[in-house]
C-alpha positions in Angstrom: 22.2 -5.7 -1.4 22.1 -2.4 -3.5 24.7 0.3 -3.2 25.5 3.5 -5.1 28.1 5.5 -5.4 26.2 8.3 -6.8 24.8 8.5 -3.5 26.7 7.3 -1.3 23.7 4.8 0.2 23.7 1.2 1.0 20.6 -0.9 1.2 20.0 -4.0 3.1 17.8 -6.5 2.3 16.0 -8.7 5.0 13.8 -11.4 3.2 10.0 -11.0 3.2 10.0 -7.2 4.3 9.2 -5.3 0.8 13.0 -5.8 -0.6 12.3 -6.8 -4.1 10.2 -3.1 -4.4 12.8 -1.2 -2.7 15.8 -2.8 -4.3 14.0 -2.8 -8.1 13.3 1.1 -7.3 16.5 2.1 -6.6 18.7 0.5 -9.4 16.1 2.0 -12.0 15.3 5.6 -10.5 18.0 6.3 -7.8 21.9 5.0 -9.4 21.5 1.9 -7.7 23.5 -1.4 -8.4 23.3 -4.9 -7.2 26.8 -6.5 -5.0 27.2 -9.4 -2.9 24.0 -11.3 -2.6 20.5 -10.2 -2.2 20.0 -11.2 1.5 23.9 -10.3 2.8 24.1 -8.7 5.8 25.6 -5.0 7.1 28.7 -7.1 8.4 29.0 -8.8 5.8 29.8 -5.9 3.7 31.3 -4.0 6.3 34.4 -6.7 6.0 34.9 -6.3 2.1 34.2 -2.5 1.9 36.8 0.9 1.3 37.1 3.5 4.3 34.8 5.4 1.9 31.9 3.0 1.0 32.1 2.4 5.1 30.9 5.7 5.6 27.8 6.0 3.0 24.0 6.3 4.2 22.8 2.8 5.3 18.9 1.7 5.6 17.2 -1.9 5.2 13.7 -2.4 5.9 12.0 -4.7 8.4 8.2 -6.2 9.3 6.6 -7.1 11.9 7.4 -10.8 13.2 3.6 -12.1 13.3 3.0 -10.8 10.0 6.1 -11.6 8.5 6.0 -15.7 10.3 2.7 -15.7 8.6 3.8 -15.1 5.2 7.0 -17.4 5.9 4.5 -19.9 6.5 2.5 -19.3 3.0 5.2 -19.0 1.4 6.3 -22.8 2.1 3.1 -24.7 2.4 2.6 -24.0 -1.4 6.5 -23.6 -2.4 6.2 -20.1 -3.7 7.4 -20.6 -7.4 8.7 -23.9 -6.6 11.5 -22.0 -5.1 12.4 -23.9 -1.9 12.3 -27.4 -3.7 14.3 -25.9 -6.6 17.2 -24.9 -4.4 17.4 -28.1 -2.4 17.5 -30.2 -5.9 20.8 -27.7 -6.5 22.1 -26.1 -3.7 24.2 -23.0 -3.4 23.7 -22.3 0.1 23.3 -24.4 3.4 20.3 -23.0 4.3 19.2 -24.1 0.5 19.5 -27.6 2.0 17.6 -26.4 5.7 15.0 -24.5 4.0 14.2 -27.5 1.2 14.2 -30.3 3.3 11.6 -28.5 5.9 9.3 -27.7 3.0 9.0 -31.0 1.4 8.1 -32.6 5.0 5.3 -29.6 4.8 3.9 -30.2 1.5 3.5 -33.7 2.6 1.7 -32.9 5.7 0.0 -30.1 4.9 -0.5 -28.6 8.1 -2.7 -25.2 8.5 -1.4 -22.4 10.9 -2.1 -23.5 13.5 -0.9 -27.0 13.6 2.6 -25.4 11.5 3.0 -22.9 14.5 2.5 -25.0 17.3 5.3 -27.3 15.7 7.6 -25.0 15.0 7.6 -22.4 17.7 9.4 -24.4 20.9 12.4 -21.2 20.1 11.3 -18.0 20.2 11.2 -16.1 17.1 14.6 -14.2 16.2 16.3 -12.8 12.7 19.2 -10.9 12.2 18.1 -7.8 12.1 18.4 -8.1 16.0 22.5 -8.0 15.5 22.4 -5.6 12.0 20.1 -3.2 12.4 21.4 -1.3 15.3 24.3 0.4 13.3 21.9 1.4 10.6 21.3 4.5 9.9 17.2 4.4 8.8 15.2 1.5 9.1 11.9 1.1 7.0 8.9 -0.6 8.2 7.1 -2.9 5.8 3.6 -1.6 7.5 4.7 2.3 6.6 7.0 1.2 2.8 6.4 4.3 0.9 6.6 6.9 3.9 9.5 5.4 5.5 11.1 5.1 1.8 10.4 8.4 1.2 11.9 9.4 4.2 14.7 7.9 3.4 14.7 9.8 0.1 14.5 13.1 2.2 17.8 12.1 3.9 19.5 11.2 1.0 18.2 14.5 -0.8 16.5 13.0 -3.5 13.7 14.0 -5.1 10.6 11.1 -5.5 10.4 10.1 -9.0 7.3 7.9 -8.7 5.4 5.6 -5.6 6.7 1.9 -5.0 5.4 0.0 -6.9 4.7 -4.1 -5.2 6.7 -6.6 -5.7 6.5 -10.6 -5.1 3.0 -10.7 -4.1 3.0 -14.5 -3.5 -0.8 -15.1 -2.3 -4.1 -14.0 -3.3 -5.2 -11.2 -1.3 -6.0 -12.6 2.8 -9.1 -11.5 4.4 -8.0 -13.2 7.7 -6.8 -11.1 9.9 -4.1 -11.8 12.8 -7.1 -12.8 15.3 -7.7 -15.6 12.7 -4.5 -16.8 12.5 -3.8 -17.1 16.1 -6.8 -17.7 18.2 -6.7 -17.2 22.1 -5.7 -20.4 22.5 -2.6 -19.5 21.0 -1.9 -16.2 22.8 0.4 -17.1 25.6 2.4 -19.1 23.3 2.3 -16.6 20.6 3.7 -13.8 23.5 6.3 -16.3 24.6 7.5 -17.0 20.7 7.5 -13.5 19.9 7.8 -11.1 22.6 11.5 -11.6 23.8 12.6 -10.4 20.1 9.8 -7.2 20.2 11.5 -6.4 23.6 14.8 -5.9 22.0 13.6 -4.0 19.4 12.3 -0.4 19.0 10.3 -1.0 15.9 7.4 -3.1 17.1 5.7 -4.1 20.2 3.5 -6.9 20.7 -0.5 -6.9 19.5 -2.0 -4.9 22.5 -4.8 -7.6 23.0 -2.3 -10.3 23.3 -0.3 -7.9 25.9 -3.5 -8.0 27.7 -4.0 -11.2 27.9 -0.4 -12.5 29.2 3.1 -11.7 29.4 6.5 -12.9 28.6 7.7 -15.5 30.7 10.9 -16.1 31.6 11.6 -19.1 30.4 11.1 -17.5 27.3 13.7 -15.0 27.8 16.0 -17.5 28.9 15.8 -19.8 25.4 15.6 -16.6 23.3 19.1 -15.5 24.7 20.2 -19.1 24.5 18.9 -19.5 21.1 20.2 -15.9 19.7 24.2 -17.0 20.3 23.6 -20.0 18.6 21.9 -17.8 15.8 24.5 -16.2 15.3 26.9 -18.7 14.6 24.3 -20.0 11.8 23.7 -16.3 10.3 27.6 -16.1 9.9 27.9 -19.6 8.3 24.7 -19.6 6.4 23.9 -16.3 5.3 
């Protein structure tokens, strides 16, 4: 989380949707400064801030959920910079433990996509940006990083001093496109894992082919709502 007082702006950072780039921008070019932990939540800060800080320019930046479960999933199948294993060897957080445990059992299987999805997809998709991002005042999209950042420049009334520049690029560059990563044989489980969550928010909607092809079933709305109060709970305790 980055916040300055300069500029009355805070900045919320949802993992794996261009954070490390936003957040290492603003502390060196725009009087930012790191508080609280890197993946805290708008509530979170909320509960600890003054009647002034409660009032200053708030933004975090988002992805869409296929593209953002796909680099989840290469992130764990290789243990990005030995991270995950790392933080289950010395905890700080629960979901240190969560996280750890679930990518060892992967590096021992080694599953590919398809195999990892089918496994791990009974839920439909959700992250807390579904609860946070609503009382936002700009959202940035991952697809659209340096126009929506500048954007959020303009409404801050500062002036560009240079283009983002990337951060954490954690795989070669992928010439596989969605279609590869989720065949049709995956499509109506793909809409039910994803689309309750692209309903309830006005960022995305699901890949037009797959819209074509089926629809959201209920059932799937019915575990998603069950599965978001549980959520919750977790993001509260965990996060």
């Amino acid at each position: 989380m980055i916040i300055s007082d300069e500029h009355k702006y805070i900045f919320i950072e949802l993992p794996r949707t261009g954070t490390s780039a936003i957040a290492k921008e603003l502390v060196e070019n725009y009087g930012g400064r790191r508080i609280m932990k890197k993946h805290s939540r708008y509530s979170d800060f909320l509960k600890r801030c003054s009647s002034e800080e409660m009032e200053y320019f708030s933004f975090g930046s988002t992805r869409h959920p296929v593209d953002r479960t796909v680099s989840l999933f290469k992130k764990i199948v290789t243990d990005y910079k030995g991270n995950y294993i790392k933080r289950l060897n010395s905890p700080k957080h629960l979901k240190d433990i969560f996280m750890g445990l679930r990518v060892k059992k992967l590096l021992k299987t080694k599953p590919n996509f398809e195999e990892y999805f089918s496994k791990t997809s009974f839920w439909p998709y959700d992250d807390w940006s579904s609860v946070e991002f609503s009382r936002l005042d700009m959202v940035i999209r991952f697809e659209y990083l340096q126009q929506d950042f500048e954007k959020v420049l303009d409404a801050l009334g500062l002036e560009k001093v240079r283009s983002l520049p990337f951060e954490n690029v954690n795989h070669k560059k992928d010439s596989r496109s969605i279609e590869d990563y989720f065949p049709q044989s995956l499509c109506p489980k793909a809409v039910d894992f994803f689309g309750p969550f692209l309903e309830s928010t006005p960022y995305y909607d699901l890949p037009e082919e797959w819209a074509k092809k089926s629809k959201v079933s209920t059932i799937a709305r019915a575990k998603y709502s069950i599965a978001h109060q549980v959520r919750q709970i977790y993001w509260k305790l965990v996060y």
